[in-house]
C-alpha positions as CSV (number, residue, x, y, z in Angstrom):
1,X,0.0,0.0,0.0
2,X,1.2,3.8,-0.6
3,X,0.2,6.8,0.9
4,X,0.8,8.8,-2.3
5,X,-0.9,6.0,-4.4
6,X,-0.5,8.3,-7.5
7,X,3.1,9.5,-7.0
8,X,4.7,6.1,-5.9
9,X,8.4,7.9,-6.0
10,X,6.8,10.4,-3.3
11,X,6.4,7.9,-0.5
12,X,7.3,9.1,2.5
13,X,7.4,6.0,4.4
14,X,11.8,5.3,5.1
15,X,13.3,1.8,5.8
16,X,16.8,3.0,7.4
17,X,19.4,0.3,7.1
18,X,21.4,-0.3,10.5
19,X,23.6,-3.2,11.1
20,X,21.0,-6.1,9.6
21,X,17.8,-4.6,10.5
22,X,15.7,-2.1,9.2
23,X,14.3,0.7,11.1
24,X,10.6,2.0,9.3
25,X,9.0,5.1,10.2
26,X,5.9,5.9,8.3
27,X,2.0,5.3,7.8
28,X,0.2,3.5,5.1
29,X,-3.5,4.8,4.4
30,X,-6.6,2.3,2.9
31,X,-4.9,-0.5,3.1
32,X,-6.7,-3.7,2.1
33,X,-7.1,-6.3,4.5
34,X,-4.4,-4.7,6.9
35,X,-6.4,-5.8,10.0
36,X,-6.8,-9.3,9.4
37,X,-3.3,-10.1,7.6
38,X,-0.3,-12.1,9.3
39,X,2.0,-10.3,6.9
40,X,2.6,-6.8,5.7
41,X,4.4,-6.0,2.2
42,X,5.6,-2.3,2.3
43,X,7.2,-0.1,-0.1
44,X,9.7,2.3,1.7
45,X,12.9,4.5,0.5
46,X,15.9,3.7,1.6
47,X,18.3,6.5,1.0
48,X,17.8,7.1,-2.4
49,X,16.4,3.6,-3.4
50,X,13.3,2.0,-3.0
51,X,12.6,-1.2,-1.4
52,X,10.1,-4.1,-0.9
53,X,9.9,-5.2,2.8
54,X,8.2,-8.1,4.6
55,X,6.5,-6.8,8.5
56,X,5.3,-9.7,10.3
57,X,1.8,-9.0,12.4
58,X,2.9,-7.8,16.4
59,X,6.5,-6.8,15.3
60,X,7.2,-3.9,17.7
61,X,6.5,-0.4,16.6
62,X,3.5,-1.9,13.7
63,X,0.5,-0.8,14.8
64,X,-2.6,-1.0,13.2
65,X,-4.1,2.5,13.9
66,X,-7.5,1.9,12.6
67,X,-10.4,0.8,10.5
68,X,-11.4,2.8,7.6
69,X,-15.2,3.6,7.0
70,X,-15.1,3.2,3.2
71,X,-19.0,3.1,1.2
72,X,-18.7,0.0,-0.2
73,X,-16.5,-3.8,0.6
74,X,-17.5,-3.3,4.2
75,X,-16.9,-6.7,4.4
76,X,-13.1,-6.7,3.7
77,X,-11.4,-4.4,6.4
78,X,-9.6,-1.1,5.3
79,X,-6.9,-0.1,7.7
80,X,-4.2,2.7,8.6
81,X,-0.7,1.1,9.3
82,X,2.0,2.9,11.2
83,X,5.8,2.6,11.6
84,X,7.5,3.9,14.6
85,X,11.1,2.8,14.4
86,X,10.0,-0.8,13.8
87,X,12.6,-3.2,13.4
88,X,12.8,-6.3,11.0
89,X,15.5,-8.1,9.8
90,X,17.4,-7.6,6.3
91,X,16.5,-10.6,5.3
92,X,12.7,-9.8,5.3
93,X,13.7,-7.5,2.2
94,X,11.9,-9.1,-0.9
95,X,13.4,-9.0,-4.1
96,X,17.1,-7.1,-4.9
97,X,17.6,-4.8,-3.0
98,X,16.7,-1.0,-4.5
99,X,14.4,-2.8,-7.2
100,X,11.2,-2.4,-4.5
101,X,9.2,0.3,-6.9
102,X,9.3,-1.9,-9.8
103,X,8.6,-4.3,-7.8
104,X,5.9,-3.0,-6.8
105,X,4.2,-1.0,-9.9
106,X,4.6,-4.4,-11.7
107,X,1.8,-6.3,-9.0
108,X,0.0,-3.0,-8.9
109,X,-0.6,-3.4,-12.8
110,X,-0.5,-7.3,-13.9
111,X,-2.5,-7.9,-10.7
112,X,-4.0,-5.4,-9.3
113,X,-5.4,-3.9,-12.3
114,X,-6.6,-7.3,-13.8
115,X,-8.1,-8.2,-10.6
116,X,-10.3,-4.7,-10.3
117,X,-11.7,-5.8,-13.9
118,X,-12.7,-9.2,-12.6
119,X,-14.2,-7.3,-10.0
120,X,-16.3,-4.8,-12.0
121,X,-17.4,-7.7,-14.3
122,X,-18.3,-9.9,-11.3
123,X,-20.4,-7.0,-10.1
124,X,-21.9,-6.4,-13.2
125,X,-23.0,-9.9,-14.3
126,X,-24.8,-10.0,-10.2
127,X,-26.7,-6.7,-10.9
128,X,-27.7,-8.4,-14.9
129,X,-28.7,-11.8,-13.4
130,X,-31.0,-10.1,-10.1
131,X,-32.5,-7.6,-13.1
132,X,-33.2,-10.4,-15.5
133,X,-35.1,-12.8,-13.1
134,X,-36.5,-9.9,-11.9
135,X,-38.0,-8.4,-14.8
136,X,-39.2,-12.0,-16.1
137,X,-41.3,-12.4,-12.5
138,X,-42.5,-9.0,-12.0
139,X,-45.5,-8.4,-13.9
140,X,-47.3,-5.5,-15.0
141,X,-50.6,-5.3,-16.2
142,X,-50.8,-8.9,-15.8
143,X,-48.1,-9.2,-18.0
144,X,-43.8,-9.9,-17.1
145,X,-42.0,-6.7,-18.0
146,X,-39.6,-8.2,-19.6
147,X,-42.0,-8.4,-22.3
148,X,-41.7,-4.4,-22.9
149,X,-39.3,-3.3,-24.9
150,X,-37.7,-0.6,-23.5
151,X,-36.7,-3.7,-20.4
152,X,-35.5,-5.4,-23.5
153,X,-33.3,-2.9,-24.6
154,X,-31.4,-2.3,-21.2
155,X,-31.1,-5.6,-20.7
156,X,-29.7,-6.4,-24.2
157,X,-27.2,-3.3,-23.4
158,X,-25.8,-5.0,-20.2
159,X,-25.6,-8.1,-22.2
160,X,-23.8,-6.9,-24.7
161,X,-21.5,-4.8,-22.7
162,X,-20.6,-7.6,-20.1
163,X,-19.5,-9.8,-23.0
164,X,-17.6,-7.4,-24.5
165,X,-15.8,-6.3,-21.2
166,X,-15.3,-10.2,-20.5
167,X,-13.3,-10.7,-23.3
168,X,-11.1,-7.7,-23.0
169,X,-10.6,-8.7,-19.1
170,X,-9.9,-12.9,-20.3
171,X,-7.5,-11.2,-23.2
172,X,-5.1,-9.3,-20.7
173,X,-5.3,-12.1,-18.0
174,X,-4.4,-14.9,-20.5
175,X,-1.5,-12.8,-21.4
176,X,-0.2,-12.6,-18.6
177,X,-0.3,-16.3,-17.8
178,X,1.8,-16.5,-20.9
179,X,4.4,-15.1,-18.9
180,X,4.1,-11.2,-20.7
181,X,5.5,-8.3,-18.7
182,X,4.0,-5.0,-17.9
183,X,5.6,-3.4,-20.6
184,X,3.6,-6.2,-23.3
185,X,0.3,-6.1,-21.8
186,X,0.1,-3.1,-19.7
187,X,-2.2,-1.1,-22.3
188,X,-4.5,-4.6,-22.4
189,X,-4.7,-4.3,-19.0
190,X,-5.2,-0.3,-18.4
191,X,-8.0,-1.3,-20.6
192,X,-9.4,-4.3,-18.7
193,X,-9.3,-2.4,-15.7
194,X,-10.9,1.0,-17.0
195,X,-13.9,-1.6,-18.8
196,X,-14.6,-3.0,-15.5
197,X,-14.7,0.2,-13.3
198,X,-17.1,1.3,-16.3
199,X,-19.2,-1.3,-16.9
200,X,-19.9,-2.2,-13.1
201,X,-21.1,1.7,-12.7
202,X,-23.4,1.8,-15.6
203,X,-25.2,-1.8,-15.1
204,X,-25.8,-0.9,-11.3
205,X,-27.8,1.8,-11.4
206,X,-29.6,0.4,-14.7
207,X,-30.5,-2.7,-13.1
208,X,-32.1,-1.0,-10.0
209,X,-34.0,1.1,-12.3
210,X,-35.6,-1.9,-13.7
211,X,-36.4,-3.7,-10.4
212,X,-37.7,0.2,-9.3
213,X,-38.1,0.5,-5.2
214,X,-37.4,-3.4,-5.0
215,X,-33.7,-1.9,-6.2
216,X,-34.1,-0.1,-3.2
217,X,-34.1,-2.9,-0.5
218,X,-31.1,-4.5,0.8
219,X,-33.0,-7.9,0.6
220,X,-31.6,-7.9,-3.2
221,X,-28.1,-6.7,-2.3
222,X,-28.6,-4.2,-5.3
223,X,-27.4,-1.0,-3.4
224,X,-24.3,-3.3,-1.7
225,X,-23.6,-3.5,-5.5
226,X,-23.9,0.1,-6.2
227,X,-21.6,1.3,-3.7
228,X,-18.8,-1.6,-4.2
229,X,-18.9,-0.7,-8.0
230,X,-18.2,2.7,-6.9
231,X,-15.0,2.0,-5.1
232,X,-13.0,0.5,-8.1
233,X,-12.6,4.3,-9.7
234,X,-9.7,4.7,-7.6
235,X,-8.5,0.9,-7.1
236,X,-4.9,0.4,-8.7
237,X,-4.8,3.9,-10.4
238,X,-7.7,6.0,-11.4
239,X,-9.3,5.9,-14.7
240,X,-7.7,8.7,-16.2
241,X,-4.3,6.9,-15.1
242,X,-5.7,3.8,-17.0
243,X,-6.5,6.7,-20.2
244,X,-3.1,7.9,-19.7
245,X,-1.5,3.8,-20.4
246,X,-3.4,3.5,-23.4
247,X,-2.5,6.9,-24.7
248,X,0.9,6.7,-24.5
249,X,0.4,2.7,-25.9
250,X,-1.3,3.8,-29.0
251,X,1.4,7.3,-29.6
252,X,4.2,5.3,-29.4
């Protein structure tokens, strides 16, 4: 996790080398998971170099400060970490030493980007499939509304646009299962990733318009939807970071 998610080089959380252990003083903001984990990865500068370190849960000086209260996932815990001169060994240092922000900006992108689109599309297809049975039980005038066409046409749109979005989300992750770096398939993935964010936050909303006040009630987990859809904007770099991949992709 960073604390200047958008700016890794900015960090301002330090790992100071002294004799074989490392001494960290910093925080870590919206952390996923933080609360609950055994193990912390952080990315600190050291000097003038960058590093990837391992924090075991109850080392002294790691604190867990608190428990974010985010609008959607409130089922997996976001926390605040803190550093006060905590100690670990040098051999909890993953990876080559100094090679920590590549380290790290290559899982934020091959899997933390491709795992926000599986995200958004697992979203999306939930909201679809609650909409579709919905609309195929409700009935109006004694009739489904499925059978009108403009329910037709929405559904047909989320249809179409989850299939699409699949593929572009199976394309990047197949890729890199071939063993592709960021530099091959980072442009496939910005896209998987800014698809998903997309797609989740347009089927949402549509699919509680269909099911109308019923959309409303937590009984169909539609507004749990809503709100976790919501959170992937920012997850693994913004969309306009995900514009800025592609762009430069395409230019080149």
């Amino acid at each position: 996790g960073l604390n200047s998610p958008f700016n890794p080089a900015a960090i301002q959380t330090t790992a100071q080398l002294v004799g074989d252990e490392f001494v960290i003083n910093g925080r870590k903001v919206y952390i996923t998971l933080a609360g609950v984990a055994d193990v912390a990865l952080i990315l600190a500068k050291t000097d003038d170099k960058f590093n990837q370190i391992l924090v075991e849960k109850g080392a002294p000086g790691f604190e867990i400060v608190r428990r974010e209260n985010i609008a959607g996932f409130r089922t997996t815990p976001v926390n605040e970490m803190a550093f006060t001169d905590c100690r670990v060994p040098k051999s909890n240092l993953l990876g080559q030493e100094g090679k920590g922000l590549s380290i790290g900006l290559g899982a934020v992108s091959l899997i933390g980007r491709t795992g926000v689109a599986g995200i958004g599309l697992g979203i999306a297809r939930g909201c679809y499939e609650a909409a579709l049975n919905f609309a195929k039980e409700r009935k109006l005038y004694g009739k489904p509304i499925s059978e009108l066409q403009a329910i037709q046409f929405a559904l047909a749109e989320m249809n179409v646009d989850i299939e699409a979005t699949k593929w572009v989300s199976y394309r990047a992750a197949w890729q890199i299962d071939q063993g592709k770096g960021v530099r091959e398939v980072g442009a496939d993935i910005a896209r998987a990733k800014f698809l998903g964010c997309e797609l989740a936050n347009r089927v949402a909303p549509k699919a509680m318009q269909i099911m109308g006040a019923y959309g409303l009630s937590e009984e169909y987990h539609m507004a749990r939807r809503l709100r976790d859809a919501l959170n992937l904007f920012p997850a693994a770099g913004t969309q306009e970071i995900m514009k800025i991949t592609i762009a430069r992709s395409i230019l080149a």
